[in-house]
N, C-alpha and C positions, 0 to 999 in steps of 0.2 A: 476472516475474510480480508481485513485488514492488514494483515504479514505480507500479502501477496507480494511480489515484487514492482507488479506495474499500478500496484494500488499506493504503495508505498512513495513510488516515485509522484504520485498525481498527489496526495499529502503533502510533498513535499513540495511543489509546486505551486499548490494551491494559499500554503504557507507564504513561499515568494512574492505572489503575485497579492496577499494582501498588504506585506511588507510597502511592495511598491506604488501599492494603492495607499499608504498611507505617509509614505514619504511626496507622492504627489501633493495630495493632501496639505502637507504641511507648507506647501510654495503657496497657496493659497495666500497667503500675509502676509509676500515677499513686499521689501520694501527698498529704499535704498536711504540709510541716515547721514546726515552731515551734522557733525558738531564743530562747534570753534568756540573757544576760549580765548577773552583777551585779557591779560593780566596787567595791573600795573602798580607801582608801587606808592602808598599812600603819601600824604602830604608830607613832606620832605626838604631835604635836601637833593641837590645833582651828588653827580658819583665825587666819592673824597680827595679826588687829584685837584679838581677846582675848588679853591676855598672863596668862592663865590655864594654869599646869603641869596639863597630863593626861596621861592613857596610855590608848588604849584602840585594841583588836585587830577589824583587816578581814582578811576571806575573801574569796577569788573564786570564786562560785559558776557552772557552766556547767550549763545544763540545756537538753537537746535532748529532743524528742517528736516521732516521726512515726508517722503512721497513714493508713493505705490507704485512701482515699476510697472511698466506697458507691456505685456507680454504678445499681445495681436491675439488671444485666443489659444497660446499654447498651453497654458496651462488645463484649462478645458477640454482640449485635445490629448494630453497627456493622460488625464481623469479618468477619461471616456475611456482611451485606449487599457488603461488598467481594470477599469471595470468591464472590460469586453475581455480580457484575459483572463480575470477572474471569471468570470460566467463560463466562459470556455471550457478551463480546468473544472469547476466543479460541474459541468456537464459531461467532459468525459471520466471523472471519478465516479459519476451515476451512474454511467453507463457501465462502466469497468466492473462497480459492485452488480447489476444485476445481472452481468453476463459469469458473473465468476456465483453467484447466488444458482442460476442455470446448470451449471458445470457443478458444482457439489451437490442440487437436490437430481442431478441427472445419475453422477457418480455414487450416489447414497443408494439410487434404484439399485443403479449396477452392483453395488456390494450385497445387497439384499436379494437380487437372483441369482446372483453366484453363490451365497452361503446356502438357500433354499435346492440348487442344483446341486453342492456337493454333499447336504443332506440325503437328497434322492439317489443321488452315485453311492454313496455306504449303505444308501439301505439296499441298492442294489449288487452291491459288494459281497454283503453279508447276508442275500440271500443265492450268489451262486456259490459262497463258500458252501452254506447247507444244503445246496443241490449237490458239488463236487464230493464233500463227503457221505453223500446218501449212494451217490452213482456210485464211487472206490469200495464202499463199503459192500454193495450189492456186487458189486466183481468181484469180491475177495469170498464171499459167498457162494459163488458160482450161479446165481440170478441174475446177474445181469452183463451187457455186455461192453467187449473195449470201445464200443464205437459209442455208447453210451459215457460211458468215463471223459473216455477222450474230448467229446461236446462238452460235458459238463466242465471239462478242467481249459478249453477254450472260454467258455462260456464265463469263469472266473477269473481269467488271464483279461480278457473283455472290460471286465466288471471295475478290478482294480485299475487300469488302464483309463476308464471312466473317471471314479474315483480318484485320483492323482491327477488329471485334469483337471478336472470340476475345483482344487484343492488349490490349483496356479492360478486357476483364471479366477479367484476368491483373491488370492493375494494378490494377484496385479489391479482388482477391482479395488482393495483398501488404499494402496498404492495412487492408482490414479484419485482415488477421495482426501486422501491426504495433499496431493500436489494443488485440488481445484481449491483446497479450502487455507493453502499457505503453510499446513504446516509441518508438511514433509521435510526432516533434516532439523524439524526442532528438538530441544532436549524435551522429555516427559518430565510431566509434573508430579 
């Protein structure tokens, strides 16, 4: 049920939309960092071009700030709106399966009274063979007559006529059960 093409497409969507339900998700802890580094070089001298004696004292200072960006509620909104897409998709992937659930126990009927009617067409086949050669046979005898033949060998012309119908509308009922169930055009296993 699953193969379907428009069940596949709603899988596949429904895939997206938790994607993006979880890439929302993750702005959740958006923040915004500032680091600064101040380096300085330890007790010392100045740089080698002055041959000037000094002494004077560097610190390293580390200073970090972070703070949780202001969004006004979109993120929230963004949330919502994926989780409203997700619900969406998987309501009509439910619906999708019970309507294609429908359509294969409907088509399943159809293949079952088409195989029970082209039962009934051969037996009805193969008993106007046994009439047409009980009729030919009684003409050839001179018991019976051509307009008795002649019905009997309509009557068989009828039958198969039946029969070979009953035979198509069996195959287009497996046909249309293979299409409701996805897997028309697959290879066999």
């Amino acid at each position: 049920m699953d193969e379907r093409p428009e069940a596949v497409i709603l899988v596949a969507d429904l895939a997206d939309d938790g994607f993006h339900l979880g890439l929302v998700g993750g702005l959740e802890h958006s923040t915004r960092g500032i680091d600064q580094q101040l380096l300085g070089e330890g007790a010392g001298q100045l740089p080698p071009t002055l041959n000037i004696p000094s002494t004077h004292y560097c610190a390293t200072v580390l200073l970090g700030l972070t703070l949780p960006i202001y969004d006004g509620g979109l993120r929230r909104a963004l949330e919502g709106q994926a989780r409203a897409n997700e619900a969406r998709t998987s309501a009509a992937l439910e619906q999708t399966r019970d309507e294609a659930t429908r359509e294969i126990v409907g088509a399943a009927n159809r293949v079952r009274t088409s195989l029970a009617a082209l039962d009934a067409a051969d037996a009805l086949a193969s008993a106007a063979q046994i009439t047409f050669d009980a009729a030919l046979a009684a003409y050839r005898h001179g018991v019976g007559s051509i307009t008795d033949t002649t019905r009997a060998s309509t009557g068989l012309l009828e039958a198969q006529n039946a029969s070979t119908d009953a035979y198509s509308a069996a195959l287009s009922s497996a046909a249309t059960l293979a299409l409701a169930a996805g897997t028309l055009g697959a290879a066999p296993e």
